[in-house]
Structure formats: C-alpha cells, structure tokens
C-alpha positions as CSV (number, residue, x, y, z in Angstrom):
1,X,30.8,73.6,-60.8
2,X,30.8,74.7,-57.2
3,X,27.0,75.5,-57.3
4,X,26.5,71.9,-58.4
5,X,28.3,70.5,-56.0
6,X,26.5,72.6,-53.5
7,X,23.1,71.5,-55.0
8,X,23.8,67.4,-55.2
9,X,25.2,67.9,-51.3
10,X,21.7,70.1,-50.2
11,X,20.1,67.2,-52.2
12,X,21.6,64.5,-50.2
13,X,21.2,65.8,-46.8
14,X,17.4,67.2,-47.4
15,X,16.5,63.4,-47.0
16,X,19.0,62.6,-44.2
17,X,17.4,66.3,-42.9
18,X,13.9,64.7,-43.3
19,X,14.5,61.7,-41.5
20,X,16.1,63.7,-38.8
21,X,13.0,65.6,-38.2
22,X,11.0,62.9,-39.0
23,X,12.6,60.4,-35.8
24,X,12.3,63.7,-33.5
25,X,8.4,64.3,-34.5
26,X,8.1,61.0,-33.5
27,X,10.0,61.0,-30.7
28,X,7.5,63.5,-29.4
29,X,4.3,62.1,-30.0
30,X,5.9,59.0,-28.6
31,X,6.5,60.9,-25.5
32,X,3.2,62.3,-25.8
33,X,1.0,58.7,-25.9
34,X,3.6,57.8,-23.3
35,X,2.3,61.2,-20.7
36,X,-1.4,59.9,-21.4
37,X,-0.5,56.3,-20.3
38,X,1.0,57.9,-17.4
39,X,-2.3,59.4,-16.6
40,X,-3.8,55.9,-16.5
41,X,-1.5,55.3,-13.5
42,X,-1.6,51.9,-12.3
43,X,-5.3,51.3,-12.6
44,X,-5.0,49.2,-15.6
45,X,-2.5,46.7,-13.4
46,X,-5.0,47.1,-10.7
47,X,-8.0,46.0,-12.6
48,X,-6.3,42.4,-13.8
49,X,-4.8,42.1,-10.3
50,X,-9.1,42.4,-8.8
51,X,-10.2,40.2,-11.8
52,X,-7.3,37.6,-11.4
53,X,-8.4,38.0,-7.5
54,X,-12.0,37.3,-7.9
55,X,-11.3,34.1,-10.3
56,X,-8.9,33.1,-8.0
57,X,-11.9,33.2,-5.0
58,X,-14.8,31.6,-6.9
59,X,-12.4,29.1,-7.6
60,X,-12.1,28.7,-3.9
61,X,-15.5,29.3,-3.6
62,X,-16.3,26.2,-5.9
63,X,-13.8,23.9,-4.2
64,X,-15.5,24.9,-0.8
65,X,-19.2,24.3,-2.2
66,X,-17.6,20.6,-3.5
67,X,-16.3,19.8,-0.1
68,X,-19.6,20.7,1.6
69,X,-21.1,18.4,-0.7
70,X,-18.7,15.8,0.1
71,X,-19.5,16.0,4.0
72,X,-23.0,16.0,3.3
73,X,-22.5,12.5,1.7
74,X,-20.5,11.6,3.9
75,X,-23.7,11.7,6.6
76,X,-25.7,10.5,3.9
77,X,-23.0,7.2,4.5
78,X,-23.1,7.6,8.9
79,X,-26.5,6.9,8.8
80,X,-27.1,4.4,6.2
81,X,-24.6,2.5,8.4
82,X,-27.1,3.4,11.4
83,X,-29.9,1.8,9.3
84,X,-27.8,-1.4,8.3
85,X,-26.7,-1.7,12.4
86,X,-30.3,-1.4,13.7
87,X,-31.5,-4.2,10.8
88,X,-28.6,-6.6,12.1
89,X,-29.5,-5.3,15.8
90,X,-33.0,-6.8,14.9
91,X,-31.8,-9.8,13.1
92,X,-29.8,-10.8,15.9
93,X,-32.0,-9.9,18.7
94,X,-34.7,-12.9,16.7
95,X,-31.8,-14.9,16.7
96,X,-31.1,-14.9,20.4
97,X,-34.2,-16.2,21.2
98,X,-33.7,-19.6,19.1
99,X,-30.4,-20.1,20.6
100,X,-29.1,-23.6,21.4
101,X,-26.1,-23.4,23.4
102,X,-23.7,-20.7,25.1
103,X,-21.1,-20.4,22.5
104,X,-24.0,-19.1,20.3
105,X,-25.3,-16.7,22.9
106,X,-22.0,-15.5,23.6
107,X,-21.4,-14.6,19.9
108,X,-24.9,-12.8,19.1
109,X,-24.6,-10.8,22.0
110,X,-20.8,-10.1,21.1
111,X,-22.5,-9.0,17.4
112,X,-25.2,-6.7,19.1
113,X,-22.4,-5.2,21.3
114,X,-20.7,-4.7,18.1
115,X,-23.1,-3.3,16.2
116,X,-24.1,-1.1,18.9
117,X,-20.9,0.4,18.9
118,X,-21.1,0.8,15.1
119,X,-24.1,3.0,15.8
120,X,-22.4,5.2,18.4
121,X,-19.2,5.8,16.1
122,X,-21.3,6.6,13.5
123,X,-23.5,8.9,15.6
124,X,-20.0,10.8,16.7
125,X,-18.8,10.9,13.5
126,X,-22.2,12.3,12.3
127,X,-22.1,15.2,14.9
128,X,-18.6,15.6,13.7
129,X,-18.7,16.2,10.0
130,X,-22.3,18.7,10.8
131,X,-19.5,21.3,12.4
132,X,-17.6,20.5,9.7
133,X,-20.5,21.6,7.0
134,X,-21.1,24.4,9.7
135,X,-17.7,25.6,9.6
136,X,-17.9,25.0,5.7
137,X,-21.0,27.0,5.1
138,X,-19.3,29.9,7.5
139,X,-16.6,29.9,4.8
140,X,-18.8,29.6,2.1
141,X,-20.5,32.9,3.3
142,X,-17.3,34.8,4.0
143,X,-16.1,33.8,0.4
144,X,-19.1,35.2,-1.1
145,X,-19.2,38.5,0.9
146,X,-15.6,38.9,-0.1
147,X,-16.5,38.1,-3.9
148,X,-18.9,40.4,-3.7
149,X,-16.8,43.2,-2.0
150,X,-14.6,42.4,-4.7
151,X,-16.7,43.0,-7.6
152,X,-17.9,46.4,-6.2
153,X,-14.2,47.3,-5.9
154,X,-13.8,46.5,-9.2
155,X,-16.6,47.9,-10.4
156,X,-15.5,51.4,-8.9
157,X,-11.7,51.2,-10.5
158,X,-12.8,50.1,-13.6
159,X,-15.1,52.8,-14.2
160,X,-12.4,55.3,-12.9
161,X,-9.9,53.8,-15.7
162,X,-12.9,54.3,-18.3
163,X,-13.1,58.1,-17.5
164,X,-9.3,58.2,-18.1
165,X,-9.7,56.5,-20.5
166,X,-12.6,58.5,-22.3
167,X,-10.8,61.7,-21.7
168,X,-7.5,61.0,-23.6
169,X,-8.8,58.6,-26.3
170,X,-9.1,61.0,-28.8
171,X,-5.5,62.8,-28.3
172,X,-4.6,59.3,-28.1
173,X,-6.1,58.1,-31.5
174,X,-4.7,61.6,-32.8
175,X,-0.8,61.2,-31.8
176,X,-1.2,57.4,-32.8
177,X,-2.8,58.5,-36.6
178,X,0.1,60.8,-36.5
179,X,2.7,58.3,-35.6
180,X,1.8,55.8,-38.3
181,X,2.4,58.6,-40.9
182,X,5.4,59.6,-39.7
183,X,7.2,55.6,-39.3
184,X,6.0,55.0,-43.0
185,X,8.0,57.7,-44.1
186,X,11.4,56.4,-41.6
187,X,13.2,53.4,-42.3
C-alpha cells in the first residue's frame, strides 16, 4: 500500500510539476520577446510622435493655404468696390453739370467726396491684406520646409526601426510560436 500511495502522489504533482515548469518556460520567453522590444527602444514612440507631427502641420498648412485664399478674395472685394466708386464718381460727375440749385451741388459733390474716400480706404485696405498674403505665403513656405524636414526625419527613424526590426523578427516569431504552445498547455 505505501508504494501506491507514493505512485497516486508522484501522479498528482507530475501535472502541478508540468505546470510549474510550464509558467517558468514562459516566463522566459516572455522575458525574452520583452529584451527584443527593448532593442526597439523608443523608436516605435518616436515614429507616431513624427507622423502625428506632420498631420498635425499639413493640417496647418491647409488652414494657412484657406486663409491666403480668403485674403486674396478679400482684394478680389477692395477693388470691385474701386470699380463701383469710379462708376458712381462718373455718374455723379454727369450729374453735376445738369444741376439746378445749391442744395443739389452741395449733395453731389458731398457723394464724390464720399466716394472718393471709399476709393482710398479701399486702396489702404488693399495694400494691407497684400502683406497680409505676403506674410501668409512666408508661412506657407516655412510650413512646407518644415513638412518636408519632417518627412526626411521620418524617413531616417523609420528605416532605423525596420532594421531592428528585420534583425529580431525571426527570434521574435520563434519565442512567440513557442509561447502559444506552452499557454495551451497552462490554464
């Protein structure tokens, strides 16, 4: 009876034994995929940091090529209002010369005063919004030379991380082939 005894308890701690093992292989290769990641450094971080960076500047880029379309409308609108002052300019100057009294001389000649200082506001603010769209282009430029700066940088740290990459993917794929054995067989 002792040996039985002896037998049924090897028997129940061989799987206990197993699983024992089983957690510390795993454990291991764990560790192992976990030294490989470590190799990757923070170049993986770094990458969606650039490529969050560069949406983050076209965006800005797009919002800066919007506005300098907006200020070029705006002139489009300055001197449109030039053209519609020089037609009433016109249209009053005819009318001077059929005037009948004073009062109607007086008010003409207030309305080309008037319109002639709708011309020069519009003028100012013409020369105006062009440093604006200069100073808008400037940025546009910068943007774009960043961007592109950007993209290089990129470029460079991504093929770094692909190296790294390359070099430990099949340890990697060996220690993860391993691991999926290993959890089917631990609860």
């Amino acid at each position: 009876m002792p040996e039985k005894k002896t037998k049924e308890e090897a028997k129940n701690t061989n799987p206990i034994n197993d699983k024992l093992k089983g957690l510390c292989e795993l454990q291991d290769i764990d560790s192992k995929i976990d030294k490989l990641k470590i190799l990757r450094g923070e170049l993986p971080l770094e990458v969606l940091d650039l490529e969050s960076e560069i949406e983050k500047l076209n965006e800005h880029l797009s919002t800066q090529v919007d506005t300098g379309d907006e200020l070029k409308n705006s002139i489009v609108v300055q001197k449109q209002k030039i053209e519609d002052a020089n037609a009433l300019i016109e249209k009053y100057n005819a009318q001077q010369m059929k005037v009948r009294n004073n009062r109607e001389f007086d008010a003409i000649n207030k309305e080309l005063e008037f319109q002639s200082l709708e011309i020069e506001l519009s003028n100012k603010k013409i020369t105006s919004i062009e440093s604006e769209v200069s100073q808008n282009s400037d940025k546009i430029k910068l943007l774009k030379a960043k961007i592109k700066e950007r993209k290089q940088y990129l470029k460079v740290k991504k093929s770094e991380l692909d190296t790294i990459i390359q070099s430990t993917e099949k340890d990697e794929n060996k220690l993860n082939s391993k691991k999926k054995k290993l959890e089917k067989n631990i609860d």
